[in-house]
mmCIF file of the protein (N, C-alpha, C, O) and its ligand, coordinates in Angstrom:
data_MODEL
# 
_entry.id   MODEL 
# 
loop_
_entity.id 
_entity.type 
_entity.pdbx_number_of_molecules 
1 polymer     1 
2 non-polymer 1 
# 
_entity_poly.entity_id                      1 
_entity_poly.type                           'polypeptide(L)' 
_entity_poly.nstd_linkage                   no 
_entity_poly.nstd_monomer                   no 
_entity_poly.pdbx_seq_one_letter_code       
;(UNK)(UNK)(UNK)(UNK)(UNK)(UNK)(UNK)(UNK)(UNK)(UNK)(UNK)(UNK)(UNK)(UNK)(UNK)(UNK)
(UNK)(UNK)(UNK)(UNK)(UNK)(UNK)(UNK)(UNK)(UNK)(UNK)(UNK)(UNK)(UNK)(UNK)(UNK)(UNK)
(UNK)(UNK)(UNK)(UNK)(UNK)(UNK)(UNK)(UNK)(UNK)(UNK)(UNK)(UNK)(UNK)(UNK)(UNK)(UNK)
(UNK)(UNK)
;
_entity_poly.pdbx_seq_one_letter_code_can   XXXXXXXXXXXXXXXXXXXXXXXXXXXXXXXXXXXXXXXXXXXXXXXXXX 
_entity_poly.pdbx_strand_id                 A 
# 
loop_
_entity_poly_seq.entity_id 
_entity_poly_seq.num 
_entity_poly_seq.mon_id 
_entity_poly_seq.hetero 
1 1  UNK n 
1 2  UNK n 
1 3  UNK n 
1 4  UNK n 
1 5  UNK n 
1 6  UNK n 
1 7  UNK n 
1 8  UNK n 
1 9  UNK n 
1 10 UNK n 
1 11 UNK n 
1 12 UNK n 
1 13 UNK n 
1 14 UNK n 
1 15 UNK n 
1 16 UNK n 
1 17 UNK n 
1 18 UNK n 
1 19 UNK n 
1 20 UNK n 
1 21 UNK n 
1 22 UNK n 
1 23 UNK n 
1 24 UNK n 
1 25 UNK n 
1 26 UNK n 
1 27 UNK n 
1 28 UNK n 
1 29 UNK n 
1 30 UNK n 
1 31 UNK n 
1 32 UNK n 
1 33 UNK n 
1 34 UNK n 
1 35 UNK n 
1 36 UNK n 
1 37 UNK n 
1 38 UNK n 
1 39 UNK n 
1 40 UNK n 
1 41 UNK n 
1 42 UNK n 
1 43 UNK n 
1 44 UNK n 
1 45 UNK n 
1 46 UNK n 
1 47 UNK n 
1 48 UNK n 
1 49 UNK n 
1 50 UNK n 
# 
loop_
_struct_asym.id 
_struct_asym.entity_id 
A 1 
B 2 
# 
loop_
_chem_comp.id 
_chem_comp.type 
_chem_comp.mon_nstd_flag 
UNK 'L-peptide linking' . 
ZN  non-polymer         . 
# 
_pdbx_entity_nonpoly.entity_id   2 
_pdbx_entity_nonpoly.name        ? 
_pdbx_entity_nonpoly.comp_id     ZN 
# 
_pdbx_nonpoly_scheme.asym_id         B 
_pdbx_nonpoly_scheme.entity_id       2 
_pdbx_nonpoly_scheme.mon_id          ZN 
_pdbx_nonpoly_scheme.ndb_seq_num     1 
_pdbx_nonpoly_scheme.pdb_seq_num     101 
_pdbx_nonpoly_scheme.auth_seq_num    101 
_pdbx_nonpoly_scheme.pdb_mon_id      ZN 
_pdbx_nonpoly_scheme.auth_mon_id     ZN 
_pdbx_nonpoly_scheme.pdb_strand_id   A 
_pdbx_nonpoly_scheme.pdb_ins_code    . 
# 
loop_
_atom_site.group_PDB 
_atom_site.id 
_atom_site.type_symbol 
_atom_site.label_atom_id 
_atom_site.label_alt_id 
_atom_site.label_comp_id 
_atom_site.label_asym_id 
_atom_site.label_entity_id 
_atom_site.label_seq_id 
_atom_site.pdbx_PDB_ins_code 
_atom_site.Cartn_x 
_atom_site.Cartn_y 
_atom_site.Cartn_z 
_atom_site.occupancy 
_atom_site.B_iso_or_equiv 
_atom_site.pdbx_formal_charge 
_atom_site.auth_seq_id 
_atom_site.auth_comp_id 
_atom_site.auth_asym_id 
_atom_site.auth_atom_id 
_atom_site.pdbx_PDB_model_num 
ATOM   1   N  N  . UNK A 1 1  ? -11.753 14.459 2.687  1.00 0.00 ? 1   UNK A N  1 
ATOM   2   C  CA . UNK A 1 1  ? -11.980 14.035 1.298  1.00 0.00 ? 1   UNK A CA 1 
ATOM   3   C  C  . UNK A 1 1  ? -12.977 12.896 1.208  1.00 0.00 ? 1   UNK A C  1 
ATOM   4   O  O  . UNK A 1 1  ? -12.872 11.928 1.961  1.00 0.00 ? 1   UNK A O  1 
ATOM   5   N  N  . UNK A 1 2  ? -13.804 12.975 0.433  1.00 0.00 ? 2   UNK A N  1 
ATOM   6   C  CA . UNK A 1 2  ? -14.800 11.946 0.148  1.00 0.00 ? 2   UNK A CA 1 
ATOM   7   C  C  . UNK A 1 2  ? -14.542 10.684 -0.207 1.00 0.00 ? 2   UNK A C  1 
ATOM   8   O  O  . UNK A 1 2  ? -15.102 9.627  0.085  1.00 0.00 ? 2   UNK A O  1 
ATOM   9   N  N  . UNK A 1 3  ? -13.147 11.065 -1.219 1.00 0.00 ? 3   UNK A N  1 
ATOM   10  C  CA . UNK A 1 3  ? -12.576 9.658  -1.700 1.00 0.00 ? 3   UNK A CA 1 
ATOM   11  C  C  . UNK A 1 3  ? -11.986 8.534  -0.840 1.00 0.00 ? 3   UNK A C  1 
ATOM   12  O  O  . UNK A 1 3  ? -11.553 7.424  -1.151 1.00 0.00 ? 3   UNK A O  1 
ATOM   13  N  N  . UNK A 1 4  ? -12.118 9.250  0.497  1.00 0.00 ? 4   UNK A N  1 
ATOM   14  C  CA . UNK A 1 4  ? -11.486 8.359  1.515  1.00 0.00 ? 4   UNK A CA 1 
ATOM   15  C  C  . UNK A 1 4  ? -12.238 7.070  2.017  1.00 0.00 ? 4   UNK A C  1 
ATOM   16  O  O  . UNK A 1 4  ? -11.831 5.994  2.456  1.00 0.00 ? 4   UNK A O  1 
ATOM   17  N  N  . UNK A 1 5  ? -13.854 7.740  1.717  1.00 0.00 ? 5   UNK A N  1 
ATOM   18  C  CA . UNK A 1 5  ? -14.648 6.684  2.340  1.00 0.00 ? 5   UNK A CA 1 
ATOM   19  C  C  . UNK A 1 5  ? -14.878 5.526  1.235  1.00 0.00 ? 5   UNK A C  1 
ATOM   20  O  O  . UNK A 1 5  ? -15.437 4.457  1.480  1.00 0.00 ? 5   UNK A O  1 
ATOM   21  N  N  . UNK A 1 6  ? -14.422 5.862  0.139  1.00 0.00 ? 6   UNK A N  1 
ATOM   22  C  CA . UNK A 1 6  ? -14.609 4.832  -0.595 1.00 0.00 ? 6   UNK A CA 1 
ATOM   23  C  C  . UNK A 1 6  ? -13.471 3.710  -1.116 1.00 0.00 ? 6   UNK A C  1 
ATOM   24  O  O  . UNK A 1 6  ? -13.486 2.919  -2.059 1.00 0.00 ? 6   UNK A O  1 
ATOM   25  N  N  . UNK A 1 7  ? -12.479 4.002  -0.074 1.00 0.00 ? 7   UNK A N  1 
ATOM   26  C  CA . UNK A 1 7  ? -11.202 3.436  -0.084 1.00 0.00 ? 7   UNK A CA 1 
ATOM   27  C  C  . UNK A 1 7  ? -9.756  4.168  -0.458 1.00 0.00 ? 7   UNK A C  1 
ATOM   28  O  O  . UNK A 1 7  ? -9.405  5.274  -0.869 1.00 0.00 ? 7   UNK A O  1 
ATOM   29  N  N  . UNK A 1 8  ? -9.024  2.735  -0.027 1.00 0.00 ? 8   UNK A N  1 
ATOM   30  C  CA . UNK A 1 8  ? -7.685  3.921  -0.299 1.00 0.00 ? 8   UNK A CA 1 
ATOM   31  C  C  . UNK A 1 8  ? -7.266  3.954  -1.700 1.00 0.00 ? 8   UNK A C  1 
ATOM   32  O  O  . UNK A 1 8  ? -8.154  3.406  -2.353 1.00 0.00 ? 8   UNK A O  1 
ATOM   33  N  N  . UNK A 1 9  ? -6.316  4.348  -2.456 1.00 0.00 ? 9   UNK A N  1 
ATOM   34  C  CA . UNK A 1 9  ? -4.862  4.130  -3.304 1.00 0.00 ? 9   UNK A CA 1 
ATOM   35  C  C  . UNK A 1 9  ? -3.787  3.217  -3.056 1.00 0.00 ? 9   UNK A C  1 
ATOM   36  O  O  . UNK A 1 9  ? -2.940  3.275  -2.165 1.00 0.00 ? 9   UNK A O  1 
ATOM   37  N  N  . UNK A 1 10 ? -3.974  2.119  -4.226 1.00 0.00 ? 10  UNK A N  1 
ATOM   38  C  CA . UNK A 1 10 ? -2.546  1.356  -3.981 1.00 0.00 ? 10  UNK A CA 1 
ATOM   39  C  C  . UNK A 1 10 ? -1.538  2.697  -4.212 1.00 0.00 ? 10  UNK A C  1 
ATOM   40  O  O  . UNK A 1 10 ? -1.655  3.569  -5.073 1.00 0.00 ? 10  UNK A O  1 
ATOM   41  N  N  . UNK A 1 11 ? -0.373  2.553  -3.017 1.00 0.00 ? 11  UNK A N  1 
ATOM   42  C  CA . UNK A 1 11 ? 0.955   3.480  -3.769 1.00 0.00 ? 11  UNK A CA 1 
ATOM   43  C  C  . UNK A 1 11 ? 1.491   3.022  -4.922 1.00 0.00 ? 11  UNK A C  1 
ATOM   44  O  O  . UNK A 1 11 ? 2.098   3.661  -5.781 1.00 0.00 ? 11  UNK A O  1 
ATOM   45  N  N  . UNK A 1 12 ? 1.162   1.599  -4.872 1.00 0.00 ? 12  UNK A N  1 
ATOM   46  C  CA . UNK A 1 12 ? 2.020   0.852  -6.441 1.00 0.00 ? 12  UNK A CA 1 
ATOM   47  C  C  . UNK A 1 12 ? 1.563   1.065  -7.883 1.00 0.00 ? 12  UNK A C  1 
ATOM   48  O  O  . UNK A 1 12 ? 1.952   1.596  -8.923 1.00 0.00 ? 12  UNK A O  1 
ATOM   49  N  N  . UNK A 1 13 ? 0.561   0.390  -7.410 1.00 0.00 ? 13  UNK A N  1 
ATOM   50  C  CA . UNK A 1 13 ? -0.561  0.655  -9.082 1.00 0.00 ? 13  UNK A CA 1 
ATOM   51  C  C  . UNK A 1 13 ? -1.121  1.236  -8.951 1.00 0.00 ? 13  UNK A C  1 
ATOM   52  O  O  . UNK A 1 13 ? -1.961  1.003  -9.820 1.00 0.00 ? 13  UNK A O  1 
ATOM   53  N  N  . UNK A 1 14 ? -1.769  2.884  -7.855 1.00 0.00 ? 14  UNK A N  1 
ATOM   54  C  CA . UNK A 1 14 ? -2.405  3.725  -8.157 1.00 0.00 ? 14  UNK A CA 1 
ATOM   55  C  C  . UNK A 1 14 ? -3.835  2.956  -8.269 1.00 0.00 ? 14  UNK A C  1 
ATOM   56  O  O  . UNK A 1 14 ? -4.415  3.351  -9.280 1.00 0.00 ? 14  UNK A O  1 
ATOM   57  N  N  . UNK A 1 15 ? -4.392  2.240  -7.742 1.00 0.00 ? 15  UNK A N  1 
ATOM   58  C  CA . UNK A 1 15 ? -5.727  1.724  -8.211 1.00 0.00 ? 15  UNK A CA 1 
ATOM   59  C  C  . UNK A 1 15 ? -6.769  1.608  -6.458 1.00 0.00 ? 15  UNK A C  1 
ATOM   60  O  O  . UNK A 1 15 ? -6.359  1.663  -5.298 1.00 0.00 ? 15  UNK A O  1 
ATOM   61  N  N  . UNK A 1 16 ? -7.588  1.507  -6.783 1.00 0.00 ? 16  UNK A N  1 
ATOM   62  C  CA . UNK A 1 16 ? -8.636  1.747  -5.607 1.00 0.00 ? 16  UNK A CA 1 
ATOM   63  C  C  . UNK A 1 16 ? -8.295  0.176  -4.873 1.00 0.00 ? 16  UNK A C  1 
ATOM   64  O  O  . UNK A 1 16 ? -8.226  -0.813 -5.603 1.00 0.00 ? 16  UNK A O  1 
ATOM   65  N  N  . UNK A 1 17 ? -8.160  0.099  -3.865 1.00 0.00 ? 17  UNK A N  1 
ATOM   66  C  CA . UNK A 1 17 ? -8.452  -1.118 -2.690 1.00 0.00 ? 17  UNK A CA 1 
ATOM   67  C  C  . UNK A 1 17 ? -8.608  -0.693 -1.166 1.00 0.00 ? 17  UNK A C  1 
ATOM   68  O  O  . UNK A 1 17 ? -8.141  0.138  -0.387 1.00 0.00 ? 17  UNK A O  1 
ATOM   69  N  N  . UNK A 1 18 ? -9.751  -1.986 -1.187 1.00 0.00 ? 18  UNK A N  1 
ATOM   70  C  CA . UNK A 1 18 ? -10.717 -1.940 -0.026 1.00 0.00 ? 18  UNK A CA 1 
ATOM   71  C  C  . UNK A 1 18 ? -9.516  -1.558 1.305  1.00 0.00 ? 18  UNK A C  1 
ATOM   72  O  O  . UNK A 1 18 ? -9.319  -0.568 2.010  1.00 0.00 ? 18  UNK A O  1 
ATOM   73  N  N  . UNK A 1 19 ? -9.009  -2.653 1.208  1.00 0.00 ? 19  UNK A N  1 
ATOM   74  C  CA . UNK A 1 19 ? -7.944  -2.889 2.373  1.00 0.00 ? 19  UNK A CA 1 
ATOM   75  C  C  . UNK A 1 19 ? -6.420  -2.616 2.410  1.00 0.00 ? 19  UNK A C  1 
ATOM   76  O  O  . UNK A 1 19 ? -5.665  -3.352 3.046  1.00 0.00 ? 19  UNK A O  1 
ATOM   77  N  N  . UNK A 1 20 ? -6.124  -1.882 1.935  1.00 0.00 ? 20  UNK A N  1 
ATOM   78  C  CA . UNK A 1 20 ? -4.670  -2.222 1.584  1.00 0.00 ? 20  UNK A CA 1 
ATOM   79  C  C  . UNK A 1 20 ? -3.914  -2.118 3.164  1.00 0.00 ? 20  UNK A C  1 
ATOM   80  O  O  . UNK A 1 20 ? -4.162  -1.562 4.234  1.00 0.00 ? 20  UNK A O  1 
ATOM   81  N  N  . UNK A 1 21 ? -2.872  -2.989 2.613  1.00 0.00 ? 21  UNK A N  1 
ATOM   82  C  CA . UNK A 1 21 ? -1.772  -3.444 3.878  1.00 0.00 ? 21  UNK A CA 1 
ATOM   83  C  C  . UNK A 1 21 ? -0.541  -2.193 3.797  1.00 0.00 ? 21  UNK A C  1 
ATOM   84  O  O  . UNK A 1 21 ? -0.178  -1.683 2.737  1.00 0.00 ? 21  UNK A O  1 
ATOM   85  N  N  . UNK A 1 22 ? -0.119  -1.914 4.858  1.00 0.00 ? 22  UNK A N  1 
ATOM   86  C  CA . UNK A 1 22 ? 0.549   -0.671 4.874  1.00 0.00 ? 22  UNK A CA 1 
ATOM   87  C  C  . UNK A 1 22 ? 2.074   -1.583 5.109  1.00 0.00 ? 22  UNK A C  1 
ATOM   88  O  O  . UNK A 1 22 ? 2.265   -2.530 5.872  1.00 0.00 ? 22  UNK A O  1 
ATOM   89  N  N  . UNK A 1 23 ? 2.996   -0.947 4.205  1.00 0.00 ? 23  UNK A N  1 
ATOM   90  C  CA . UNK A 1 23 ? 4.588   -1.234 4.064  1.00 0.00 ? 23  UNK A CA 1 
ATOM   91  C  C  . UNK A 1 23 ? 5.059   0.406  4.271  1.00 0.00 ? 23  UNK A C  1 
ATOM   92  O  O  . UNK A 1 23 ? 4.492   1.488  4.120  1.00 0.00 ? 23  UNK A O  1 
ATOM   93  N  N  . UNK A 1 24 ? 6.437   -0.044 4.705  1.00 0.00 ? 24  UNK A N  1 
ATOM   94  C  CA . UNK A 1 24 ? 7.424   1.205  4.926  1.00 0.00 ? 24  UNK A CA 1 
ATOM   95  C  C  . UNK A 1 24 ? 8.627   0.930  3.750  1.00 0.00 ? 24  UNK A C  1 
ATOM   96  O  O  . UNK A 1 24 ? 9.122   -0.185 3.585  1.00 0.00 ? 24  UNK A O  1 
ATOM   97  N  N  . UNK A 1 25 ? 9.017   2.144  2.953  1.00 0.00 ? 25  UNK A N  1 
ATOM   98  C  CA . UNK A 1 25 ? 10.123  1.467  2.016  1.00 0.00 ? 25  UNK A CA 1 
ATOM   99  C  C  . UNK A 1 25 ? 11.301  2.021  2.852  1.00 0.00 ? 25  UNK A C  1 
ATOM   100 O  O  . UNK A 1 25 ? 11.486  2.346  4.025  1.00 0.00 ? 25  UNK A O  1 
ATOM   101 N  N  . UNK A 1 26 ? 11.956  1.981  1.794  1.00 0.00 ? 26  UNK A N  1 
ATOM   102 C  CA . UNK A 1 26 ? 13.378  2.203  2.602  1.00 0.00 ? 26  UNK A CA 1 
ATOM   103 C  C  . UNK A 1 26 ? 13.973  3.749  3.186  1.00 0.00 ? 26  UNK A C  1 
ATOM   104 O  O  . UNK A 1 26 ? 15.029  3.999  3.767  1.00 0.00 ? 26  UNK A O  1 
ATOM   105 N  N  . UNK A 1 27 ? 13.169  4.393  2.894  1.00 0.00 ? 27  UNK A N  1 
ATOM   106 C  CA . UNK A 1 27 ? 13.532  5.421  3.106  1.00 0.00 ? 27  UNK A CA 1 
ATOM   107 C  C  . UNK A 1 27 ? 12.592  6.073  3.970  1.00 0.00 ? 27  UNK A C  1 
ATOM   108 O  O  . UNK A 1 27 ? 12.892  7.240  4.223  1.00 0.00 ? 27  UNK A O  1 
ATOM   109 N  N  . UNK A 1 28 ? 11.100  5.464  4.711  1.00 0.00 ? 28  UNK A N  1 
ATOM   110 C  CA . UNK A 1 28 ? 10.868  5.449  5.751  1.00 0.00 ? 28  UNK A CA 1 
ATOM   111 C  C  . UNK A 1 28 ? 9.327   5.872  5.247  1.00 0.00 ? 28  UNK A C  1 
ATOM   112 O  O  . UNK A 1 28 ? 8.522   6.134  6.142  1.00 0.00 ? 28  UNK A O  1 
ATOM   113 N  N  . UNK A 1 29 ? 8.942   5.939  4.047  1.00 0.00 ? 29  UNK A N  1 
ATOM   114 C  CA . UNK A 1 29 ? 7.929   6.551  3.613  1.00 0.00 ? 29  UNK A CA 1 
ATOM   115 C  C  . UNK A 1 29 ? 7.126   5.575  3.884  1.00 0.00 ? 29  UNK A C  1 
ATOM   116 O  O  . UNK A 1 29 ? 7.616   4.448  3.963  1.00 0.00 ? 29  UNK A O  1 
ATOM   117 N  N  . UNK A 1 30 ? 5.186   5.825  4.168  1.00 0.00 ? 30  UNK A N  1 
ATOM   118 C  CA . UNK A 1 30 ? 4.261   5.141  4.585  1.00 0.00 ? 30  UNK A CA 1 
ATOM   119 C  C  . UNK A 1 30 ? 3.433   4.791  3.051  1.00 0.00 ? 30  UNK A C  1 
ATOM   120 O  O  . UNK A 1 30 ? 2.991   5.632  2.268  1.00 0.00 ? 30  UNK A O  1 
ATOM   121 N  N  . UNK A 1 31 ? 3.371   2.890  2.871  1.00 0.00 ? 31  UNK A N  1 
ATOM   122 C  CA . UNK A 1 31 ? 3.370   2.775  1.150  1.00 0.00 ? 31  UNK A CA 1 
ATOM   123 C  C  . UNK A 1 31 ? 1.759   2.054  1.875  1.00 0.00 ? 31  UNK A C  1 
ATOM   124 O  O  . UNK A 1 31 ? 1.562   1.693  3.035  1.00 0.00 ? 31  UNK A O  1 
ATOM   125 N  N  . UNK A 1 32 ? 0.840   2.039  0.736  1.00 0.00 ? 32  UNK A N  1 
ATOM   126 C  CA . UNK A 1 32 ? -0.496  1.492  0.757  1.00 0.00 ? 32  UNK A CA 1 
ATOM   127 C  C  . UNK A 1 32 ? -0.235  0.384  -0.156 1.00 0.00 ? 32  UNK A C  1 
ATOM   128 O  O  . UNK A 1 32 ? 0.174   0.551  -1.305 1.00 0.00 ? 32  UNK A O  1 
ATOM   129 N  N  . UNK A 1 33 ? -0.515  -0.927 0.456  1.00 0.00 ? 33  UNK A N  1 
ATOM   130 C  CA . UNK A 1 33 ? -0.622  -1.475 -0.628 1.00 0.00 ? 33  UNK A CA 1 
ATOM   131 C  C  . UNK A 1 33 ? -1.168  -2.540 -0.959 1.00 0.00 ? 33  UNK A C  1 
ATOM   132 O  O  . UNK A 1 33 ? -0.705  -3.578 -0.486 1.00 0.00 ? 33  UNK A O  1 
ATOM   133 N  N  . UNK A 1 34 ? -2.369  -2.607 -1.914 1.00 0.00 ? 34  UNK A N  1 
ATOM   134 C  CA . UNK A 1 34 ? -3.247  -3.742 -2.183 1.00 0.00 ? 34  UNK A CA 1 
ATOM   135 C  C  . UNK A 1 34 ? -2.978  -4.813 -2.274 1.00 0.00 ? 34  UNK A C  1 
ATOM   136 O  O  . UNK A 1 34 ? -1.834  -4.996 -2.691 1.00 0.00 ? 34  UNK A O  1 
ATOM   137 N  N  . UNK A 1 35 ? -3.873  -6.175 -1.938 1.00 0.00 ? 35  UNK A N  1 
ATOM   138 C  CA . UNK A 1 35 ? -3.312  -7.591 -2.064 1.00 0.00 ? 35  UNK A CA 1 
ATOM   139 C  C  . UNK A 1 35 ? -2.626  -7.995 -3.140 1.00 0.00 ? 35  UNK A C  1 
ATOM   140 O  O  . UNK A 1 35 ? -1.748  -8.831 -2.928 1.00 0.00 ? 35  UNK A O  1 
ATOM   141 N  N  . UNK A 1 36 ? -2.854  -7.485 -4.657 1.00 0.00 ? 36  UNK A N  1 
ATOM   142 C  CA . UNK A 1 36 ? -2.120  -7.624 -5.684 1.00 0.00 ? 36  UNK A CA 1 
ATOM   143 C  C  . UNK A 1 36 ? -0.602  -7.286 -5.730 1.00 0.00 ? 36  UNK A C  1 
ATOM   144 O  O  . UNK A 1 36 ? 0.325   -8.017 -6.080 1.00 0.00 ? 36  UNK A O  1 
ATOM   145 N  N  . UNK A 1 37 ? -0.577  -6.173 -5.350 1.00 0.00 ? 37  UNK A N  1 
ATOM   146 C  CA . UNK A 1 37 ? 1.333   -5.462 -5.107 1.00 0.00 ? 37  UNK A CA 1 
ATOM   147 C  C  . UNK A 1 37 ? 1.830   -6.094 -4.201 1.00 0.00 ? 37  UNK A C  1 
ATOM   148 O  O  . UNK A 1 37 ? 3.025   -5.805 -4.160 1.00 0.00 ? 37  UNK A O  1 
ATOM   149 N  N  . UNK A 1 38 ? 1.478   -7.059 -3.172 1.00 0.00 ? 38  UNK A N  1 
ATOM   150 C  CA . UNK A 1 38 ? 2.274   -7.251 -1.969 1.00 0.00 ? 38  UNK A CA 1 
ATOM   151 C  C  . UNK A 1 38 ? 3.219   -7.851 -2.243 1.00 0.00 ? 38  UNK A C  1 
ATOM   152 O  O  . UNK A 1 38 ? 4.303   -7.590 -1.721 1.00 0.00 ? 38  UNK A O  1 
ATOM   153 N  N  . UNK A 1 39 ? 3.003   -9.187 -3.480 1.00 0.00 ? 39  UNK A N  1 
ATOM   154 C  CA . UNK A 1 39 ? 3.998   -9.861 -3.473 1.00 0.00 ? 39  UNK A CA 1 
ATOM   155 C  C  . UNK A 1 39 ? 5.244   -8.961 -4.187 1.00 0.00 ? 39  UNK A C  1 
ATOM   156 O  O  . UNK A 1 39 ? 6.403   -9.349 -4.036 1.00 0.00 ? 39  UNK A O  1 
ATOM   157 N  N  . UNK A 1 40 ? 4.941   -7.708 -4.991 1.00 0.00 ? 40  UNK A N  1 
ATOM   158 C  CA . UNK A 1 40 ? 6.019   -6.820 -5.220 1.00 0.00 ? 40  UNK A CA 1 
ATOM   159 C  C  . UNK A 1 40 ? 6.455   -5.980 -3.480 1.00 0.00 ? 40  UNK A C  1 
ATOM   160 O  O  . UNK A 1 40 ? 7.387   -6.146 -2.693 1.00 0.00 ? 40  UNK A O  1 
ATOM   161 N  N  . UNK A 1 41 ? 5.979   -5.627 -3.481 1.00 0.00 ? 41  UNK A N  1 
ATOM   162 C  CA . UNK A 1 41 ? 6.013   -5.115 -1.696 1.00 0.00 ? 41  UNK A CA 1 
ATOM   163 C  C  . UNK A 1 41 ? 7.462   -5.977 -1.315 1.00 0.00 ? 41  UNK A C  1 
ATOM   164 O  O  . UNK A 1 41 ? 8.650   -5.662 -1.387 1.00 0.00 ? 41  UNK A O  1 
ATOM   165 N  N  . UNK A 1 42 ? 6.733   -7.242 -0.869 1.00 0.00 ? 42  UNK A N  1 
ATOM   166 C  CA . UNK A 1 42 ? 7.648   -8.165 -0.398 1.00 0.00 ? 42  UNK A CA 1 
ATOM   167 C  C  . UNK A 1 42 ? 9.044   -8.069 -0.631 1.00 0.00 ? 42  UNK A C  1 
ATOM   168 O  O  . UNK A 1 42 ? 9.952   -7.919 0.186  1.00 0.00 ? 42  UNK A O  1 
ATOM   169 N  N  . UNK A 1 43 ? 9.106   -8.245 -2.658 1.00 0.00 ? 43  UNK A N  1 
ATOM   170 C  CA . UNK A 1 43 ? 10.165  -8.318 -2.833 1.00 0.00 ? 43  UNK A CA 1 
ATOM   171 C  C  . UNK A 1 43 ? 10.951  -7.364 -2.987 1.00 0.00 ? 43  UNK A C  1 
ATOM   172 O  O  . UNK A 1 43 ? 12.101  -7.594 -3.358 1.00 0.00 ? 43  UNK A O  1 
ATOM   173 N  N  . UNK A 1 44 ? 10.427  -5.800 -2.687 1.00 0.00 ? 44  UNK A N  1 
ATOM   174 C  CA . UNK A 1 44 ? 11.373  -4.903 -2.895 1.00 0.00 ? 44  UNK A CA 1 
ATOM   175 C  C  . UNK A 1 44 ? 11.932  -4.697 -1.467 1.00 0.00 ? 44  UNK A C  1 
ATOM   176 O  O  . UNK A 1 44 ? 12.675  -3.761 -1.173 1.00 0.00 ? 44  UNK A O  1 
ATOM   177 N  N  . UNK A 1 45 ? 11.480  -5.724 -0.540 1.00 0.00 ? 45  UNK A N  1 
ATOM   178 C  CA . UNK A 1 45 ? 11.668  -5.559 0.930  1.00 0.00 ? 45  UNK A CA 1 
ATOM   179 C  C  . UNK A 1 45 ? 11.217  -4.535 1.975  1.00 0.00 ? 45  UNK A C  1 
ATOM   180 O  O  . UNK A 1 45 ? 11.365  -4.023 3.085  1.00 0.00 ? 45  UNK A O  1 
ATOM   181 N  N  . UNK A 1 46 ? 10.586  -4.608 0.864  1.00 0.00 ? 46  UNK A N  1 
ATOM   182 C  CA . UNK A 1 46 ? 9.379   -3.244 2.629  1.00 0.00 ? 46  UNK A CA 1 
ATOM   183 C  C  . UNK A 1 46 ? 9.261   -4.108 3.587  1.00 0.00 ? 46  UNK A C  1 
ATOM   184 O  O  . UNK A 1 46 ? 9.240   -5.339 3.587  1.00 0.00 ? 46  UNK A O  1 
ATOM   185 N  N  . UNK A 1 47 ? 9.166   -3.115 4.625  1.00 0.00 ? 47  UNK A N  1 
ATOM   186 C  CA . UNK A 1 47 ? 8.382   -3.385 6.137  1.00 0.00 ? 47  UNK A CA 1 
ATOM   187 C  C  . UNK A 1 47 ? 7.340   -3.598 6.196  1.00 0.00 ? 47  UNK A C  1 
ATOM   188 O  O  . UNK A 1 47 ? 6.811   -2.513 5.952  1.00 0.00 ? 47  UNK A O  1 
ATOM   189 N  N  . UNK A 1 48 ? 6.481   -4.404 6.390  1.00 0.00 ? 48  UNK A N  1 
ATOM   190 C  CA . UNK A 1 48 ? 4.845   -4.480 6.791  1.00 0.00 ? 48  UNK A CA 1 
ATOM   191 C  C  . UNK A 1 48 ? 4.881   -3.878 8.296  1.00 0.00 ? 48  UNK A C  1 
ATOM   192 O  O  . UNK A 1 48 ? 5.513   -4.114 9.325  1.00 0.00 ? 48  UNK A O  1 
ATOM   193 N  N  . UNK A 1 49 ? 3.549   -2.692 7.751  1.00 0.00 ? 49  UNK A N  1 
ATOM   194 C  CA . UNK A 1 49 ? 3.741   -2.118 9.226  1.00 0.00 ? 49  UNK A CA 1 
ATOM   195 C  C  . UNK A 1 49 ? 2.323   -2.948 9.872  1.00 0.00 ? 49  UNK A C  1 
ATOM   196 O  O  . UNK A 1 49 ? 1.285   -3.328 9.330  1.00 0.00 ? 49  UNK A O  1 
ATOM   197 N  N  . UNK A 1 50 ? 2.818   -3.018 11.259 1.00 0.00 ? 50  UNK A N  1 
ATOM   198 C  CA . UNK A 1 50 ? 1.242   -3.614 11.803 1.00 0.00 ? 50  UNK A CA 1 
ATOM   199 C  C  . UNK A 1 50 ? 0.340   -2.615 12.419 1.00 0.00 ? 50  UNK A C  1 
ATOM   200 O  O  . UNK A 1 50 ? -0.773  -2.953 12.821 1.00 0.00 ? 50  UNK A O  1 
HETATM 201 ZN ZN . ZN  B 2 .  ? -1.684  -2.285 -6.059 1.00 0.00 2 101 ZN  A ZN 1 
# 
């Protein structure tokens, strides 16, 4: 897909970012997620995967 090279999908807000940081929720699923959502990330207690 083309859209790949131009970045990913936050899983949260659905919105384009460069970098997003990858979380696991609770149920083991792989979440994308831009510097803006993290601090939601955080608090819904995802995993930051490294
Ligand atoms: Zn986001």
């Amino acid at each position: 897909m083309l859209s790949k090279l131009f970045g990913e999908k936050c899983t949260i807000c659905k919105h384009k970012c460069k970098k997003p940081s990858k979380y696991m929720d609770d149920i083991g699923n792989e979440m994308k997620v831009c510097v803006k959502c993290v601090s939601y990330a955080e608090r819904r207690a995802y995993r930051k995967i490294h």
